[in-house]
PLY file of the C-alpha trace (Angstrom):
ply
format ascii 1.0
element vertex 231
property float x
property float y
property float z
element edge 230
property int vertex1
property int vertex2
end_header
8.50 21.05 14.97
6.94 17.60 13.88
8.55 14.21 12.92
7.94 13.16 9.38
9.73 10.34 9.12
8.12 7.69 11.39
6.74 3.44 11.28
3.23 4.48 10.23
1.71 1.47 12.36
1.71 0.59 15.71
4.26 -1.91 16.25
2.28 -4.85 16.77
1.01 -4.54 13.01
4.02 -3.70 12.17
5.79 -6.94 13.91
2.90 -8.96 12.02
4.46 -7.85 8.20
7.45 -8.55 9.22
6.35 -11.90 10.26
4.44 -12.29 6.83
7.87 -10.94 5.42
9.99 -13.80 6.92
7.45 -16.72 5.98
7.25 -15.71 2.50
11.47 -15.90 2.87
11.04 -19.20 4.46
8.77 -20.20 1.42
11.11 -19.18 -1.11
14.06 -20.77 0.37
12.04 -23.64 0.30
11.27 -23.37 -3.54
7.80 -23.50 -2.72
6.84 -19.69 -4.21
10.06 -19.35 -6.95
8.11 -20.56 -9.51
5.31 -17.80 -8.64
7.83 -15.03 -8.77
9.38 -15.99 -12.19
5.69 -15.56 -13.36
5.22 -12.46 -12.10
8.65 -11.71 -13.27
10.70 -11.39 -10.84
13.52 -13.17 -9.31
13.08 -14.26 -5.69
15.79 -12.42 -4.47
14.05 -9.06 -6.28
11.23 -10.18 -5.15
12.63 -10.30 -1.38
14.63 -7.25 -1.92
11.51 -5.09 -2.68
9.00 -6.51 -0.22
12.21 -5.77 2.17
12.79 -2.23 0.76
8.83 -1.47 1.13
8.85 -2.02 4.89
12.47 -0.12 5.65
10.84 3.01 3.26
7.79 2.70 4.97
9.33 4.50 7.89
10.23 7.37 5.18
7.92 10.25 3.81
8.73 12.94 0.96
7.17 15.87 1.82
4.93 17.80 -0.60
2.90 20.70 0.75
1.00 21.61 3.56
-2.14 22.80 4.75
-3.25 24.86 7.41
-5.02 23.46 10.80
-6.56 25.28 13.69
-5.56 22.31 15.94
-3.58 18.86 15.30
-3.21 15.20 17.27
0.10 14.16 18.53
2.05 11.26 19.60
-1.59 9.05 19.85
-2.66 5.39 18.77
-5.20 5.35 16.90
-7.47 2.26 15.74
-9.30 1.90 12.66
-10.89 -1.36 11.45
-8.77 -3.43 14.55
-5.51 -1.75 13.13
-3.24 0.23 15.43
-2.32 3.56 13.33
0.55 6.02 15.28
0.05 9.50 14.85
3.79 11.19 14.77
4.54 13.57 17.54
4.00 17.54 16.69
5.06 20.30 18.61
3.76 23.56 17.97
2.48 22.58 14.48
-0.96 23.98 13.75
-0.53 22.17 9.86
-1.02 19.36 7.70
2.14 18.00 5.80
0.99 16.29 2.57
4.38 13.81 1.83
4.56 10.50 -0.25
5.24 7.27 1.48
8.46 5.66 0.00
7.60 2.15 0.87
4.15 2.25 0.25
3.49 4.98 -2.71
7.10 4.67 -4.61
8.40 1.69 -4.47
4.98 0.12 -5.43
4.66 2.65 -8.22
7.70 1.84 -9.46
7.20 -1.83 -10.02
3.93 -1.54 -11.17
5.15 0.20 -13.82
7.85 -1.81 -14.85
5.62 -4.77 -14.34
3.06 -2.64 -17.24
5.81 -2.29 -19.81
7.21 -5.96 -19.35
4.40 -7.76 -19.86
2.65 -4.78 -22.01
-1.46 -5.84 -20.26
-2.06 -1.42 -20.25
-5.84 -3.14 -21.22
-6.29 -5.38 -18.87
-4.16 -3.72 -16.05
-6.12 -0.38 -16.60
-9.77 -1.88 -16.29
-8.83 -4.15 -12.90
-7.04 -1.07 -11.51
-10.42 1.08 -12.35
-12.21 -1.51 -10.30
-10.25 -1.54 -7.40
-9.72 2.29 -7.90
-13.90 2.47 -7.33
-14.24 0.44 -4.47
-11.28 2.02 -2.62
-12.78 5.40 -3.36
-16.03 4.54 -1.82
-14.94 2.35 0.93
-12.11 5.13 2.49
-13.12 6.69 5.42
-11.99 10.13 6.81
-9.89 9.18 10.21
-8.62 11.88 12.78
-5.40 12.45 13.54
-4.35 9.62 10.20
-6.02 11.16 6.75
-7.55 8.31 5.38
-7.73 4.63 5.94
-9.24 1.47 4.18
-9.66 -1.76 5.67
-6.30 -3.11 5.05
-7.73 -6.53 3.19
-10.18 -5.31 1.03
-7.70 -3.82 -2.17
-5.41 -7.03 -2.49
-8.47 -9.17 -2.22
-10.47 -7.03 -4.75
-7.56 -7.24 -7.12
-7.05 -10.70 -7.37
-10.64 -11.23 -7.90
-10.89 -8.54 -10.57
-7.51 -9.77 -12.15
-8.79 -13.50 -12.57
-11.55 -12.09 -14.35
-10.36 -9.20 -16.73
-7.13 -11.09 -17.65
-6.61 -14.05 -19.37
-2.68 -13.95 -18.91
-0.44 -12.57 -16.75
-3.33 -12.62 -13.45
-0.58 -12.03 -10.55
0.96 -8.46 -12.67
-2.67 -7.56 -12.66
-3.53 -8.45 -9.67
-0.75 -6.60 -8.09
-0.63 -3.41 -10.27
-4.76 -2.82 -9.71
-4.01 -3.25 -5.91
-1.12 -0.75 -5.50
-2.50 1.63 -8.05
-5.96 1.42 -7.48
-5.55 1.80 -3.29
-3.42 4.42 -4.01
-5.36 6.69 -6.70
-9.12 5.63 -5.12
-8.40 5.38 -1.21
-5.77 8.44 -0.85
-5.18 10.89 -4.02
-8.82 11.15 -5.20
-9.67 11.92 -0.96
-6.76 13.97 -0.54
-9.66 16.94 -0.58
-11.00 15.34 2.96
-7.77 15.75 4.78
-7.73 19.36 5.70
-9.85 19.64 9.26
-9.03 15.74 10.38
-6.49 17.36 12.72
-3.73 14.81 10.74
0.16 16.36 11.58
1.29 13.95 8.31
-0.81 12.90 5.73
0.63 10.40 3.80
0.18 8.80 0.30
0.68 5.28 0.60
1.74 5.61 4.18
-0.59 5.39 6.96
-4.55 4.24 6.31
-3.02 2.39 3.03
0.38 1.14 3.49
-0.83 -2.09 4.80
-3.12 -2.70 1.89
-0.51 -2.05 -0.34
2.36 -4.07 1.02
-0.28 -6.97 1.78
-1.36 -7.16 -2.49
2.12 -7.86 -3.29
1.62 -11.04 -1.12
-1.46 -12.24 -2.22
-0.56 -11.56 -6.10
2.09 -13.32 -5.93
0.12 -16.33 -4.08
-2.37 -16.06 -6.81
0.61 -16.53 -9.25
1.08 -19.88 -7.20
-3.03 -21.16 -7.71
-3.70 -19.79 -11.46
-2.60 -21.48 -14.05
-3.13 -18.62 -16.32
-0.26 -16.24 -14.20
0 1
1 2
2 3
3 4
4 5
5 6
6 7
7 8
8 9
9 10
10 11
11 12
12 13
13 14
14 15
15 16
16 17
17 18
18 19
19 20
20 21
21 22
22 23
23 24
24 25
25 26
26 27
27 28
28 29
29 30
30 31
31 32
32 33
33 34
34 35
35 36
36 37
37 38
38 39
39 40
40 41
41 42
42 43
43 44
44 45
45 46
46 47
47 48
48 49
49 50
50 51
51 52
52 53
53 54
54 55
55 56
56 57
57 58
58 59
59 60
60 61
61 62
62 63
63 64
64 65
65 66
66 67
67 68
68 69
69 70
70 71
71 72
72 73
73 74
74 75
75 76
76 77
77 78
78 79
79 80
80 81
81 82
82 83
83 84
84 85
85 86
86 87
87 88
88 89
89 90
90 91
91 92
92 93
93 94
94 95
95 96
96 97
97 98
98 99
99 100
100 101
101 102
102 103
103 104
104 105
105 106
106 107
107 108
108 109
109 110
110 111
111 112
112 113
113 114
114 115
115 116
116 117
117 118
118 119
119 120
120 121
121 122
122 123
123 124
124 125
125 126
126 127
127 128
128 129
129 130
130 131
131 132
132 133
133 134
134 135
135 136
136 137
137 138
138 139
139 140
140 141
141 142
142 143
143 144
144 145
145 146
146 147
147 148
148 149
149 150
150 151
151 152
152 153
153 154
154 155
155 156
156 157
157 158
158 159
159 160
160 161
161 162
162 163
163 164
164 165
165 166
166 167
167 168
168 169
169 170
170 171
171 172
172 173
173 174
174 175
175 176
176 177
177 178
178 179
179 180
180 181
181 182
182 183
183 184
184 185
185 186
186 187
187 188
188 189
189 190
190 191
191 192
192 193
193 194
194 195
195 196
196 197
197 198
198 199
199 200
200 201
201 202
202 203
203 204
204 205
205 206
206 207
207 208
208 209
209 210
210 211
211 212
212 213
213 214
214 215
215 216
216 217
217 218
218 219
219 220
220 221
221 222
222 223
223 224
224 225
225 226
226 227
227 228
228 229
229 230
């Protein structure tokens, strides 16, 4: 038996979103950041709702397929790039389970879409996200007993820098859509052919490795809607 449904970081990390979580609700109540989200296009309390609903579904996983292992890790900590990673506990479960993070594959997928058809930037959007889709892609490393990880600052900060380049309006949408997408697609689909032999019980798209990334470029595009006047 194994346990797919689990907080993909160790609780620490985990305690530290939620931290970033409640300052950016401290922030809003404040009026400091409202102005930011009605740029990106969102209402604060959306905007609060879905940063909220990324964490909760972060402890949720869809299930796909699965792949066979001679041998998988169980119930361990493992660290990656000074990030605590939990491995869910397996019993008897010599196989990979290939499942889709809600919080950090769906939910992000989701919005970045509906941020694409708002605002209509498929030109600008698609050339930051192929950016950030590169550099995810080659800076992903194999970890045993997760799948695959990326240093958890790297996409957002890529994306904003890409999106103040490629896009003279609408920067934070960018920014935001080329870090979800791009992690995703360059740091966990295009590697998913890595996974088999890493021992991994769950591998997870947009779970753990990348759900930190991901949840993280929400925050920082929307701060870059705060500094660019062009947002």
């Amino acid at each position: 038996m194994y346990e797919l449904q689990y907080i993909p970081l160790a609780l620490p990390f985990f305690l530290f979103l939620v931290g970033v979580f409640l300052f950016i609700v401290v922030l809003i109540q404040v009026h400091v950041l409202r102005y930011a989200y009605a740029k990106l296009g969102l209402s604060s309390g959306a905007a609060l709702l879905l940063l909220l609903a990324s964490l909760i579904g972060s402890y949720f996983n869809i299930p796909l397929t699965e792949l066979p292992e001679h041998e998988v890790r169980s119930g361990q900590v493992i660290e990656f790039f000074g990030v605590r990673y939990i491995v869910p506990l397996v019993v008897d479960w010599p196989r990979t389970v290939i499942a889709v993070n809600v919080g950090g594959a769906v939910i992000p997928t989701l919005l970045s879409l509906y941020l694409l058809i708002k605002n209509w930037i498929w030109s600008s959007a698609a050339v930051a996200t192929l950016f950030v889709t590169v550099a995810c892609y080659l800076l992903a490393q194999p970890v045993p007993g997760i799948g695959i990880a990326i240093p958890p600052l790297i996409p957002p900060i890529i994306a904003a820098t890409v999106a103040l380049l490629v896009a003279r309006t609408n920067v934070a949408a960018v920014a935001y859509i080329s870090g979800s997408l791009g992690t995703l697609i360059g740091a966990d689909l295009l590697n998913l052919g890595k996974v088999q032999g890493l021992g991994a019980p769950v591998v997870s798209i947009g779970g753990a490795g990348t759900f930190d990334g991901v949840f993280l470029t929400g925050i920082i595009a929307v701060l870059l809607a705060s500094f660019s006047g062009r947002a």
